[in-house]
C-alpha positions as CSV (number, residue, x, y, z in Angstrom):
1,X,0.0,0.0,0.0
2,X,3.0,2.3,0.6
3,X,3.1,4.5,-2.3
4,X,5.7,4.3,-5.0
5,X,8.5,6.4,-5.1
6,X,11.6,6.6,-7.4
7,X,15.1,7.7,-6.2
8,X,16.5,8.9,-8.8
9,X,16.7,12.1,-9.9
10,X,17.0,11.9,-13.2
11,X,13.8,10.3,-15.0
12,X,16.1,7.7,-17.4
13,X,14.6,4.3,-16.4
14,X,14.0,2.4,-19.4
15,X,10.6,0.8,-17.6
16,X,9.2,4.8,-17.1
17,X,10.3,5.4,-20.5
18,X,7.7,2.5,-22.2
19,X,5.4,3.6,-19.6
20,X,5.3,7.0,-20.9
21,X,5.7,5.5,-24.6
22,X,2.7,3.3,-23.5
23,X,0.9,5.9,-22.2
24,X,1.0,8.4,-25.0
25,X,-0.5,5.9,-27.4
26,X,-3.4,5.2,-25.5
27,X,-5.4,8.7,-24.0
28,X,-7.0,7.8,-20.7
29,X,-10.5,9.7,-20.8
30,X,-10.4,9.9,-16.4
31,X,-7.0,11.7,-16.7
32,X,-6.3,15.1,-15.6
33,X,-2.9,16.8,-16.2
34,X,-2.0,20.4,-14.3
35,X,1.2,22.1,-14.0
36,X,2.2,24.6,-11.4
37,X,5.2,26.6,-11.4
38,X,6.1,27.5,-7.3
39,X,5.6,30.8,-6.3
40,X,7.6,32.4,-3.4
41,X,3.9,32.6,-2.4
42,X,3.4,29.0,-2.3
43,X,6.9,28.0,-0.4
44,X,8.1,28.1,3.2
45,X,11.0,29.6,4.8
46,X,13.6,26.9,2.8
47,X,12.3,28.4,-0.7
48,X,10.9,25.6,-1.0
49,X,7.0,23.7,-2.1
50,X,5.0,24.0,1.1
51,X,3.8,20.1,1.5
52,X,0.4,21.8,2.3
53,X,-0.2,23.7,-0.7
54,X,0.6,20.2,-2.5
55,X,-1.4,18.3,-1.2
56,X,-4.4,21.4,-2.2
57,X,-2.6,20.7,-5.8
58,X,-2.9,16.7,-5.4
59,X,-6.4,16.8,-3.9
60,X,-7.8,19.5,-6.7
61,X,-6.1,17.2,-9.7
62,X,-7.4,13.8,-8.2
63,X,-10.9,15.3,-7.9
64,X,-11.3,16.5,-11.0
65,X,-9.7,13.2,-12.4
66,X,-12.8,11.9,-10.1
67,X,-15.3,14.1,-11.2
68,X,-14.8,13.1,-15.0
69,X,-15.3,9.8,-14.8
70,X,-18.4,10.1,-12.7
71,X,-20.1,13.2,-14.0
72,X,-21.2,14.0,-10.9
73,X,-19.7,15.5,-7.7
74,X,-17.6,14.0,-5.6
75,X,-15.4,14.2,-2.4
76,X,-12.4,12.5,-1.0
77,X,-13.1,9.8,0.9
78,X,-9.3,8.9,2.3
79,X,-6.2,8.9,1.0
80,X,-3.4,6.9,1.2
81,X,0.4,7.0,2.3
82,X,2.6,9.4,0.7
83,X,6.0,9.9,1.6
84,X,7.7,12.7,0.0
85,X,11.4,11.7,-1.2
86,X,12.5,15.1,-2.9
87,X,11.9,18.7,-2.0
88,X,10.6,21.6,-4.6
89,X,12.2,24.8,-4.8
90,X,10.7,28.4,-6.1
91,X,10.8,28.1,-9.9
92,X,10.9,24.8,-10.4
93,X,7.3,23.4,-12.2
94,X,5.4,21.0,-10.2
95,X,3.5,18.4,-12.7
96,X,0.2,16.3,-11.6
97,X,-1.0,13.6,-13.7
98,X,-4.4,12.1,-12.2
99,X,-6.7,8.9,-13.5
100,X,-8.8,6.4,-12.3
101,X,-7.2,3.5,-12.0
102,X,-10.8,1.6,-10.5
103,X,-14.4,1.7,-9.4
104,X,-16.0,0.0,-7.2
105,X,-19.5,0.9,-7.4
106,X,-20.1,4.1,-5.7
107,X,-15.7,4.5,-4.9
108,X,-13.2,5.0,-6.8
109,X,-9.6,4.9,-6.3
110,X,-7.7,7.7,-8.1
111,X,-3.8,7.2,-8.7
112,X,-1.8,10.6,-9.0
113,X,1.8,11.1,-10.0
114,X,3.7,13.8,-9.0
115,X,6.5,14.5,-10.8
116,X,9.3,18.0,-10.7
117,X,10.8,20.1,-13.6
118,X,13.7,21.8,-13.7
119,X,12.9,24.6,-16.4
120,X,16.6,25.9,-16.7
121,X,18.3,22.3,-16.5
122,X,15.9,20.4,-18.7
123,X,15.7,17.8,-15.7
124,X,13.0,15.6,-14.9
125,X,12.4,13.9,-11.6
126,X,9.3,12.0,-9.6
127,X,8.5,13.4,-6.4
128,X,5.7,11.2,-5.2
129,X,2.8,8.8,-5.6
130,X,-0.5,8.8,-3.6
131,X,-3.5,7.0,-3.8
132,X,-6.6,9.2,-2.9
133,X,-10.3,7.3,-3.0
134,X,-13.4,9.4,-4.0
135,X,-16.9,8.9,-3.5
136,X,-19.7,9.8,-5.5
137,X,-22.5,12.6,-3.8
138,X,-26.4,11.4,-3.5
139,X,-28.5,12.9,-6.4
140,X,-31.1,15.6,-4.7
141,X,-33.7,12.8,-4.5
142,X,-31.2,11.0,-2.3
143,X,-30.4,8.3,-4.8
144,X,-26.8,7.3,-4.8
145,X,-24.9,7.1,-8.0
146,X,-23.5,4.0,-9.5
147,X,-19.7,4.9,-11.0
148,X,-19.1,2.9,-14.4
149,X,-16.5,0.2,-14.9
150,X,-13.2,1.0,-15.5
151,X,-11.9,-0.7,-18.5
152,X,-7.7,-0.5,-18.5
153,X,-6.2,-0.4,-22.2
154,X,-2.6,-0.1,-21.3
155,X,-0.4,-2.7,-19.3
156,X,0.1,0.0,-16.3
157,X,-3.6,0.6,-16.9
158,X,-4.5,-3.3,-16.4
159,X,-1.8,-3.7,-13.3
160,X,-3.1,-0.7,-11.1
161,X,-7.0,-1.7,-12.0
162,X,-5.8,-5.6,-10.6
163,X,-3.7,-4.6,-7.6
164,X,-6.4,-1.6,-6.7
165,X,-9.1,-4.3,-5.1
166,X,-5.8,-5.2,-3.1
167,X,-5.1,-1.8,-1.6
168,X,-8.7,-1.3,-1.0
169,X,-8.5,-4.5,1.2
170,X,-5.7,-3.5,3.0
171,X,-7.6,-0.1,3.4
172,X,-10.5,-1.8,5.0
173,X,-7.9,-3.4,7.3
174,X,-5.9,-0.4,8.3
175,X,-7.5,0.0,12.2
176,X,-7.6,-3.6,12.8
177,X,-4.1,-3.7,12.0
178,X,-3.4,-0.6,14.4
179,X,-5.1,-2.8,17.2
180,X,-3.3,-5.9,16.7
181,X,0.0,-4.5,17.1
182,X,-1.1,-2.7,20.3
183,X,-2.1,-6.3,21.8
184,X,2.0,-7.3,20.5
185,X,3.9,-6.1,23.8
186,X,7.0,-6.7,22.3
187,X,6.3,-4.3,19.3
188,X,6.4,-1.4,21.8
189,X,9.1,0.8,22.9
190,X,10.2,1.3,26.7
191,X,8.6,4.6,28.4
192,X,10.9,7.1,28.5
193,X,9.8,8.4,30.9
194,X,12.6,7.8,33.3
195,X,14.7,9.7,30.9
196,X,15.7,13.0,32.7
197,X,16.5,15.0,29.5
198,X,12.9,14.3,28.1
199,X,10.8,17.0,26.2
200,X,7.5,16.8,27.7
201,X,5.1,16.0,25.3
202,X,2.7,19.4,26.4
203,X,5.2,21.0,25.4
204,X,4.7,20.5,21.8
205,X,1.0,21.0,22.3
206,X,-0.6,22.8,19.3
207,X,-4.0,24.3,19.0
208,X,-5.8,26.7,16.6
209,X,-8.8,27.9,14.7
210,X,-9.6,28.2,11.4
211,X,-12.8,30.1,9.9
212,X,-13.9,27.9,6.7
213,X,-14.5,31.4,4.5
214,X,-16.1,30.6,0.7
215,X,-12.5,30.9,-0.5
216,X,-11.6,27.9,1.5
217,X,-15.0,25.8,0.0
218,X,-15.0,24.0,-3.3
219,X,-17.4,24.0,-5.8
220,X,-19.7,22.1,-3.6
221,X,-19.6,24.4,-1.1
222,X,-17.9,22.1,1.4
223,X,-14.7,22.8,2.8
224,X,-11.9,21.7,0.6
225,X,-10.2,18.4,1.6
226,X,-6.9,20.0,0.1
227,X,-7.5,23.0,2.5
228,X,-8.1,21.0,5.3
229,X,-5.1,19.0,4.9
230,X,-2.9,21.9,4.8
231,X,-4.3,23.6,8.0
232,X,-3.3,20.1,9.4
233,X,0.1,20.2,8.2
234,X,0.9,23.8,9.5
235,X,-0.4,23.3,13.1
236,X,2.2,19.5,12.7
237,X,5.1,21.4,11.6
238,X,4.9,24.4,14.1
239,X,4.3,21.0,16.8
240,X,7.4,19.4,15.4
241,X,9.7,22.6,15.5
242,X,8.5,23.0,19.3
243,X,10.4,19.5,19.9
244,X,13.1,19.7,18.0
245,X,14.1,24.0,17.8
246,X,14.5,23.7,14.3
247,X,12.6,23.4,10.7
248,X,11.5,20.1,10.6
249,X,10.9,18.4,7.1
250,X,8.0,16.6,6.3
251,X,8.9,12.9,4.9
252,X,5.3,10.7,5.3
253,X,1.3,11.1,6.2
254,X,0.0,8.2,6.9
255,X,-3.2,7.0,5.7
256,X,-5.9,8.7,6.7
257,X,-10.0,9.0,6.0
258,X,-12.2,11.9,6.1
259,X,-14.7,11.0,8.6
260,X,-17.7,13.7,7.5
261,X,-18.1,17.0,5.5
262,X,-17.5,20.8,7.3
263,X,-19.1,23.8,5.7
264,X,-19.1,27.5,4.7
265,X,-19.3,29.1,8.0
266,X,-17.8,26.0,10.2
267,X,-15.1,26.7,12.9
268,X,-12.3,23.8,12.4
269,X,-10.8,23.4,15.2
270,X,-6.9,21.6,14.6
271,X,-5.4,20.4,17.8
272,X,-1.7,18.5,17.3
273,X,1.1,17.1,19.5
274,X,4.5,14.7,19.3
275,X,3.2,11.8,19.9
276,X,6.6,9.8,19.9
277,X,10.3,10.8,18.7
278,X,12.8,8.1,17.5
279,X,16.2,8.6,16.8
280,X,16.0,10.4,13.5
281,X,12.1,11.0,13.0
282,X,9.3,12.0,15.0
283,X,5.2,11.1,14.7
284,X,3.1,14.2,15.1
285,X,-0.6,13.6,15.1
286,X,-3.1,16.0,14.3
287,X,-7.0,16.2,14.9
288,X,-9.7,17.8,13.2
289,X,-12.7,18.8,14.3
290,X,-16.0,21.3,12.9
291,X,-18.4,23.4,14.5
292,X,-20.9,26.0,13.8
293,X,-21.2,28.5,16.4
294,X,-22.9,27.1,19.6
295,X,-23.2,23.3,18.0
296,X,-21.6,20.1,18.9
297,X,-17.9,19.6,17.9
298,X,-17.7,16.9,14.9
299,X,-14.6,14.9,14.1
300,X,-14.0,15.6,10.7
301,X,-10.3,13.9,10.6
302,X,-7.0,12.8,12.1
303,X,-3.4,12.5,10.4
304,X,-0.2,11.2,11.4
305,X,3.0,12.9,9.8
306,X,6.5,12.1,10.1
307,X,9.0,14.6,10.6
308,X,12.9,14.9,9.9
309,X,15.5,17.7,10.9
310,X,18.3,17.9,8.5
311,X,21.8,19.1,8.7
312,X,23.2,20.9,6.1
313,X,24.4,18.0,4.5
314,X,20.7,16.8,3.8
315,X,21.5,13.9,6.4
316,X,18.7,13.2,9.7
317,X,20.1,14.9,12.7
318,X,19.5,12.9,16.0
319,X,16.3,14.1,17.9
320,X,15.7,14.7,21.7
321,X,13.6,12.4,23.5
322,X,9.6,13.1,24.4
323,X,8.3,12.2,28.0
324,X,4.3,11.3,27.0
325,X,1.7,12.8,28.8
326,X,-0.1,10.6,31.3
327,X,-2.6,8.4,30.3
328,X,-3.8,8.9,26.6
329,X,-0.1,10.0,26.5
330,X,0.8,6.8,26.7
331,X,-1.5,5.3,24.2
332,X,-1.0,7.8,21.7
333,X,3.6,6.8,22.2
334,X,2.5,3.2,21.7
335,X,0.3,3.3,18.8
336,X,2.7,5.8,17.3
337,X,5.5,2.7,17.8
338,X,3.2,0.7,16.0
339,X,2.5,3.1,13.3
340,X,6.5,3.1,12.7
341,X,6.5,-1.2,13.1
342,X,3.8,-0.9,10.3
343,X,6.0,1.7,7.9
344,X,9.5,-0.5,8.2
345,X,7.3,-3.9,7.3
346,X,6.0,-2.4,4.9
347,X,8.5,-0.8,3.2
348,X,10.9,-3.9,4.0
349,X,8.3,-5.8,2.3
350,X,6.8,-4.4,-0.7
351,X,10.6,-2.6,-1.8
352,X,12.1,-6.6,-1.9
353,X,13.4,-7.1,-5.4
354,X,14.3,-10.6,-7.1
355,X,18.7,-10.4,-6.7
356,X,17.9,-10.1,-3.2
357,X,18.5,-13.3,-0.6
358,X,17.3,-14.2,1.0
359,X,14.0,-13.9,-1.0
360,X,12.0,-15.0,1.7
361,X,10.8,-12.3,4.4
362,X,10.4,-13.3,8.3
363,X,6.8,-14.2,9.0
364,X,5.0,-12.8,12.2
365,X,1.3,-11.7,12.9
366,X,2.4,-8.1,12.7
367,X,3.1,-7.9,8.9
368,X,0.7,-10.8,8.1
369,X,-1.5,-8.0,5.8
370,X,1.4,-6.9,3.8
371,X,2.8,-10.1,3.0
372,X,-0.4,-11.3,2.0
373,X,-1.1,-8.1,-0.5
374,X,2.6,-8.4,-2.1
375,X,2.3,-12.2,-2.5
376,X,-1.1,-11.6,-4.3
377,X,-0.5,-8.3,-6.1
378,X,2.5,-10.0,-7.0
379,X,0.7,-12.8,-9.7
380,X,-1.7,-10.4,-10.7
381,X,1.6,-7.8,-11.5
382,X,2.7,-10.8,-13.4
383,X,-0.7,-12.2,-15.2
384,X,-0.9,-8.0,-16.1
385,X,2.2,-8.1,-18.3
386,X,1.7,-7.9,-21.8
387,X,5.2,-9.3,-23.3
388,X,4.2,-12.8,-23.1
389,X,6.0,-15.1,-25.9
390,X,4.7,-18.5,-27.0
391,X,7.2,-21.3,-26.2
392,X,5.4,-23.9,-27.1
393,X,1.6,-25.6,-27.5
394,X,0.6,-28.9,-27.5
395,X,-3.2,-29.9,-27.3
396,X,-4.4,-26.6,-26.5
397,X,-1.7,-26.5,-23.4
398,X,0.2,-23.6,-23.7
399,X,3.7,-22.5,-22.6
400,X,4.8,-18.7,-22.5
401,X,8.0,-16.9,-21.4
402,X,8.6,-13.5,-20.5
403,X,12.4,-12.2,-19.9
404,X,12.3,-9.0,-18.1
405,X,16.1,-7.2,-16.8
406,X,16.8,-10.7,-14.4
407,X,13.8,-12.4,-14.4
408,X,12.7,-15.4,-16.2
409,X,9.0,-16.1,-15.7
410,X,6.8,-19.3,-17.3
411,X,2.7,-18.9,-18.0
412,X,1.4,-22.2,-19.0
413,X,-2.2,-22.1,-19.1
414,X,-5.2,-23.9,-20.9
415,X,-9.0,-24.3,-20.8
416,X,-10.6,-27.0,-18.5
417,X,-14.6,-28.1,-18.4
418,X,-14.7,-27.2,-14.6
419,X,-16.5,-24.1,-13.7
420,X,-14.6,-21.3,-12.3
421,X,-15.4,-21.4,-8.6
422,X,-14.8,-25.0,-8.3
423,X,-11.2,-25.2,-9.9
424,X,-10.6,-22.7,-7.3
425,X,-11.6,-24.2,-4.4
426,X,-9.6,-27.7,-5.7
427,X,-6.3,-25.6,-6.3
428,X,-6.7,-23.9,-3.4
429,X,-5.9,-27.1,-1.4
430,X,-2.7,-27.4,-1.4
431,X,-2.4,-30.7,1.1
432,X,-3.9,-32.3,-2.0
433,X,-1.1,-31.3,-4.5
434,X,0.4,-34.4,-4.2
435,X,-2.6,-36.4,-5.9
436,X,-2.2,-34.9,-8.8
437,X,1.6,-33.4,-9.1
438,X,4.2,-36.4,-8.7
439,X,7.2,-34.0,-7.7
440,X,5.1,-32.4,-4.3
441,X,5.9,-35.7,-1.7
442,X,5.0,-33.9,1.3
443,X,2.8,-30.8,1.9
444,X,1.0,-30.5,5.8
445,X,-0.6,-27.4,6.9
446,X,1.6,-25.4,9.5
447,X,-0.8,-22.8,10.7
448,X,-4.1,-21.6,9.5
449,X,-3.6,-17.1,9.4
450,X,-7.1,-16.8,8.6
451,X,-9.9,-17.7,5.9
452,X,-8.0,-15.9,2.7
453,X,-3.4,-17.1,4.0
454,X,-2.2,-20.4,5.3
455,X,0.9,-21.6,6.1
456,X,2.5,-24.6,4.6
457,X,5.6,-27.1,4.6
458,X,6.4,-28.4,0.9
459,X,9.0,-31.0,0.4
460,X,9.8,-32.1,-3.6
461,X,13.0,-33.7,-4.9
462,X,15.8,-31.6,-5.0
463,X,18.0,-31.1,-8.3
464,X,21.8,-31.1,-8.3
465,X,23.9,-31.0,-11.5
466,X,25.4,-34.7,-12.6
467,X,27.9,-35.3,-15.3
468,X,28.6,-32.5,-18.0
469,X,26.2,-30.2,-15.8
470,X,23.0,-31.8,-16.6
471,X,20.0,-32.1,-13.7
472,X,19.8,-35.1,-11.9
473,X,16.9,-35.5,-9.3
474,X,17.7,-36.0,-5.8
475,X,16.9,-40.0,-6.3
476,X,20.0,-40.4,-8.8
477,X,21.7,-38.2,-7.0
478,X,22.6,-37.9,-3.1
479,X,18.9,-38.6,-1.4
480,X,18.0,-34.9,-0.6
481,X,14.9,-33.9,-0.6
482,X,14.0,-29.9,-1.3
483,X,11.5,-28.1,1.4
484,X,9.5,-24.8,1.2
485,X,7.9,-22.6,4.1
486,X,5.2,-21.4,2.2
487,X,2.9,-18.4,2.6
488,X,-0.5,-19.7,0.3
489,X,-2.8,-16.1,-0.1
490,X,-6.6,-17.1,-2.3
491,X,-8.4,-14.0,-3.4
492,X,-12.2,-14.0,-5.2
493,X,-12.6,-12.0,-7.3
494,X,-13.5,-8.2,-6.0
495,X,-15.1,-7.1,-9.3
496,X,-16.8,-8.4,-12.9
497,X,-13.8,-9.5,-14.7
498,X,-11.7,-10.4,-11.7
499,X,-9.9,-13.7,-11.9
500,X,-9.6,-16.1,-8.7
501,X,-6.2,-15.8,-7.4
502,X,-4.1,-18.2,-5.9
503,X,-0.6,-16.9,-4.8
504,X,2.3,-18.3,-3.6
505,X,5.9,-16.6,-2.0
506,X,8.5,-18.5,0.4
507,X,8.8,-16.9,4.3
508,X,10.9,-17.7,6.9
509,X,9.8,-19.1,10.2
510,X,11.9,-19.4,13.2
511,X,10.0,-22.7,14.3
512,X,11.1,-24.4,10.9
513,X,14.7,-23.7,10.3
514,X,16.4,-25.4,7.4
515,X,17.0,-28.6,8.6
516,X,19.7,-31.3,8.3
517,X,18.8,-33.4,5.1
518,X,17.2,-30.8,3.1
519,X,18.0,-28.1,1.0
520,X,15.9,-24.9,1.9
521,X,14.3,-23.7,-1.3
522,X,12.8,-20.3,-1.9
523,X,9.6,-18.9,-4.1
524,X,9.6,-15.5,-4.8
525,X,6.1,-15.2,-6.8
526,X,4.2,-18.1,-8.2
527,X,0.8,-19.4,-8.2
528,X,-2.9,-19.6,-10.7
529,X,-5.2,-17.4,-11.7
530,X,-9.0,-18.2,-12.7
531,X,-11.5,-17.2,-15.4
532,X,-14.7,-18.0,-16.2
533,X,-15.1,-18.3,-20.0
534,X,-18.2,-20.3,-21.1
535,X,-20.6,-22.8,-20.9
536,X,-19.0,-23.5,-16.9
537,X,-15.6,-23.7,-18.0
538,X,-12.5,-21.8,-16.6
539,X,-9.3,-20.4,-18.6
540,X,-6.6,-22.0,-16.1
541,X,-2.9,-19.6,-16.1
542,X,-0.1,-20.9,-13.5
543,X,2.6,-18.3,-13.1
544,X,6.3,-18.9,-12.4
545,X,9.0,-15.9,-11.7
546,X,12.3,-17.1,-11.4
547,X,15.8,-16.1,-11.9
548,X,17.5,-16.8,-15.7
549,X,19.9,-19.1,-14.3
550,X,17.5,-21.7,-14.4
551,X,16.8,-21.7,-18.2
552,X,19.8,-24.3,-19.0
553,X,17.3,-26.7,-16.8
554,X,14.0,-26.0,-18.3
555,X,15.1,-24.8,-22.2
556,X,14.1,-28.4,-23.4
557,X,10.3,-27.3,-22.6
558,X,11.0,-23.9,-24.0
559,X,12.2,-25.3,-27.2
560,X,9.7,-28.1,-27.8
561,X,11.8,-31.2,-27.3
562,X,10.1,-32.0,-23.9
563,X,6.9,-32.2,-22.2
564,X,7.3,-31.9,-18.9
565,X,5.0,-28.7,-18.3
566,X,2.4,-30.4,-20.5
567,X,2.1,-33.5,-18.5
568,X,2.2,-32.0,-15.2
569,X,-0.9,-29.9,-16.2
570,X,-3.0,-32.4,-17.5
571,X,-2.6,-34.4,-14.8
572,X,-4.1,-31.2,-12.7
573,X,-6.6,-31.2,-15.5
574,X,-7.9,-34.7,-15.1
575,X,-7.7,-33.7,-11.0
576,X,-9.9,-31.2,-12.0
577,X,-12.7,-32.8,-14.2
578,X,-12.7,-35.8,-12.2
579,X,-13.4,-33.7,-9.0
580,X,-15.9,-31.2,-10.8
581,X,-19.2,-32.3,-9.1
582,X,-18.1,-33.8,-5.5
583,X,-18.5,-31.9,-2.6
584,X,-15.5,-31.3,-0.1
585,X,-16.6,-34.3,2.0
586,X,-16.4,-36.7,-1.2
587,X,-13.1,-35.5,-1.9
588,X,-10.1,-38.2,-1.4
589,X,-8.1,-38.2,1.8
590,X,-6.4,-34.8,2.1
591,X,-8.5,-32.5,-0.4
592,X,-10.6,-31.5,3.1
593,X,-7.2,-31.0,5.2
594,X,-7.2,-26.9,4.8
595,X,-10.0,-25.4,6.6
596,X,-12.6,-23.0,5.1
597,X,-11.9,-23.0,1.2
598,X,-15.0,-21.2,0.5
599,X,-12.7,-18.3,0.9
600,X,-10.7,-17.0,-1.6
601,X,-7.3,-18.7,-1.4
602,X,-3.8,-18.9,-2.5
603,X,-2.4,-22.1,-3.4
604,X,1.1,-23.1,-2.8
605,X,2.9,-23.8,-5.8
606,X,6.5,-24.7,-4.1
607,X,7.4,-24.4,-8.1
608,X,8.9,-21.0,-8.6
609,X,12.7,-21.5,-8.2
610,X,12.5,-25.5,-7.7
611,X,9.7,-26.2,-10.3
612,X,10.9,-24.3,-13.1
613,X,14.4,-26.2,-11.8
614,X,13.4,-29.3,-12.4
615,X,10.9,-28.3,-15.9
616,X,8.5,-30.6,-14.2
617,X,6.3,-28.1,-12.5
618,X,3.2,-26.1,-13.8
């Protein structure tokens, strides 16, 4: 969910180059471009982009981007992380490029890039992503308004529309997730309280009050989400530069929602205060709240922003300490160590790239969500790409190859007379994969996350190179077996269109180390995806991303002379066809091992690495 950013200043990736090449070929009728060049008027003390005024930019481009696709008003609803990785200086040009990248009946989500020009230097750099979700306005009759579907024509188009029901998931989940990681002890931080050179937390204590005037309404006479957010960012910064004596730089805002409408007229009243300082950063929060003269106070919003103090160097300077204020003190210093837990798993997590090992990231409760949404936005990423290149077909059986930089991934896919629903609930058991797959010996359930992720233990043969280099199974070779600690995500589909998801990436648990007499394999993104087609029957894809220097084992598929792939499928077909009608109790021994399949789940293809290894797997 963390949004995107790119670390380079100069805009020369070959990837944003097809994107924009992409782009340019196919108009998007939701998008919105504006440009602003910064005004001393529009910058702080540095000469630089107050973050407040864009944010009013972001807000104002992502509506409109709204507004065009619904033809009727709308407002923001939340929006999502942003974390701001370059500054803006006076002069410079500030570009904002809005669409929709999804609807979801009367919600959208709205993707907005912001991107920096240098006017004298001919330079070109991106600032930040954010992910902002609108909602439509009831007609005057009261009727809501039901948004049309998205349809994506590009392959960035078709990857945000499939990874959007995943961020709107996580979105739903965000509090819980706050909640959990409160009941985690461990997660939290010593009080520092003791510490005698403490800032007390009143200290920092911001309040002020803010007259919503028609300038500060939009053109549906509410108050402006943008304006709002920027009254919240002043009364953070001024609490930030109370702790820390100096001009504090904002680097995140965490997710946030908009939890009702002010008006013309409204008082809003901002209140904001440390709520926790770490060694180079501090969490300011900020409240919102409405009124109208003698009326009840509403709580319109709340934000949490994190704050750096740089040297001259651009490097974090160390912070002082912040002594909490008794009770609610001391809930808001623990949830603000949680918030930070959440950030570094997050970031740790989604910003993993395939040269990195381990691949597999450690497992706990804590960053259960996040796992989940990379392993499954990370097949639907995949099944999105459109430089797919047939290897080879044989009875309708397809298998497809995509070199991208590093990465070598497989598709084989083909039609099978099982309806949809039912060829995902049989995929989705894993403890039956070795019914139907002769190179999955062992596969038993380690722990049951919830209804939708499941933990597993996959052991196959293992593959070492005999004479001249060629693979030799485990069997020929020295007797070791190959295991896998498996996180299985399964995902209906959100939307018309969707495909069922079944997703697959290796973790690391410290109850299962590698253990003597196996060799630990890794998965980094494999798994199926489901379509209906007709007359009941579903359009079967399994995905495969692995590393090139496993082509020498597989290029026999890949060049016809073998048939590994092909078998191994059909034998999941006939699995399949032969299992079409029976409920879950009339399956064979082990199809009813994994609780709850009614859910969407993710099937543990221990393939990636080791099955494209041994050009037996899917």
């Amino acid at each position: 969910m963390s949004s995107r950013v790119s670390g380079d200043v100069e805009n020369t990736d070959e990837e944003a180059e097809e994107e924009e090449e992409e782009e340019e070929k196919s108009v998007n009728p939701t998008e919105v471009k504006m440009s602003q060049i910064v005004m001393p008027c529009h910058s702080n003390h540095r000469q630089e982009l107050s973050v407040g005024q864009l944010l009013k930019w972001i807000d104002s481009c992502a509506c409109l981007s709204a507004e065009r696709h619904a033809g009727c008003p709308c407002v923001t609803a939340s929006m999502d992380d942003i974390h701001f990785e370059h500054t803006i200086s006076v002069g410079q040009v500030v570009n904002i490029k809005a669409k929709v990248n999804r609807a979801f009946n009367t919600s959208m989500e709205v993707g907005v890039q912001v991107s920096c020009e240098d006017l004298f230097l001919d330079r070109h750099w991106r600032v930040c992503d954010a992910y902002a979700t609108f909602v439509t306005q009831r007609t005057n009759t009261g009727k809501k308004v039901i948004l049309k579907v998205i349809v994506p024509h590009t392959e960035k188009e078709q990857v945000e529309y499939s990874v959007a029901a995943e961020r709107r998931r996580v979105r739903m989940l965000h509090d819980d997730i706050i909640k959990d990681l409160l009941s985690h002890a461990s997660v939290l931080q010593a009080d520092n309280c003791a510490a005698g050179n403490a800032v007390a937390a009143e200290k920092t204590q911001v309040e002020s009050v803010e007259l919503v005037l028609p300038t500060h309404a939009n053109h549906q006479v509410n108050t402006f989400g943008g304006q709002i957010m920027a009254w919240m960012v002043n009364v953070a910064t001024i609490a930030a530069s109370r702790l820390c004596q100096a001009h504090p730089t904002l680097r995140t805002i965490d997710m946030f929602t908009f939890r009702g409408p002010s008006h013309v007229g409204d008082r809003l009243l901002l209140r904001a205060i440390v709520n926790n300082a770490f060694k180079n950063s501090m969490e300011v929060g900020v409240r919102a709240e409405a009124y109208h003269e003698e009326g009840p106070n509403r709580h319109i919003n709340s934000a949490f922003m994190t704050f750096e103090v740089l040297d001259d160097h651009g490097r974090p300077c160390t912070l002082p300490r912040i002594r909490p204020e008794p009770l609610e003190g001391g809930r808001r210093f623990q949830e603000a160590t949680a918030r930070k837990k959440i950030r570094l798993d997050r970031k740790y997590i989604i910003s993993r790239t395939q040269g990195e090992v381990p691949l597999s990231v450690p497992w706990d409760p804590r960053n259960q969500v996040y796992l989940s949404y990379n392993n499954v936005s990370a097949v639907k990423m995949l099944a999105a790409r459109t430089h797919w290149r047939l290897s080879s077909e044989k009875d309708e059986v397809r298998l497809y190859t995509m070199e991208q930089k590093s990465t070598l991934s497989f598709r084989v896919e083909s039609e099978v007379d099982v309806p949809a629903h039912r060829a995902f609930c049989l995929l989705a058991e894993l403890s039956n994969r070795p019914s139907w797959d002769t190179h999955y010996q062992k596969c038993e359930l380690i722990h049951r996350v919830d209804d939708d992720d499941f933990l597993y233990r996959v052991v196959t043969p293992s593959v070492s190179r005999g004479a001249g280099g060629a693979p030799t199974s485990a069997h020929q070779g020295e007797g070791i077996l190959q295991d896998f600690i498996l996180l299985a995500s399964k995902r209906k589909p959100c939307g018309s269109g969707d495909p069922y998801v079944i997703a697959l990436r290796s973790v690391s648990l410290p109850t299962y180390p590698p253990s003597e007499g196996y060799n630990r394999g890794e998965v980094l993104c494999a798994g199926f995806t489901i379509v209906e087609t007709s007359n009941n029957m579903s359009l079967i894809s399994y995905y495969n991303q692995a590393s090139p220097e496993v082509l020498p084992y597989i290029s026999t598929d890949i060049a016809g002379l073998s048939s590994s792939f092909y078998h191994t499928f059909c034998s999941c077909s006939r699995y399949l066809t032969r299992n079409r009608l029976q409920s879950s109790s009339e399956l064979p021994t082990g199809l009813n091992q994994v609780p709850s399949t009614d859910g969407p789940t993710c099937e543990g293809e221990a393939d990636s690495l080791s099955a494209a290894v041994r050009s037996t797997h899917l």
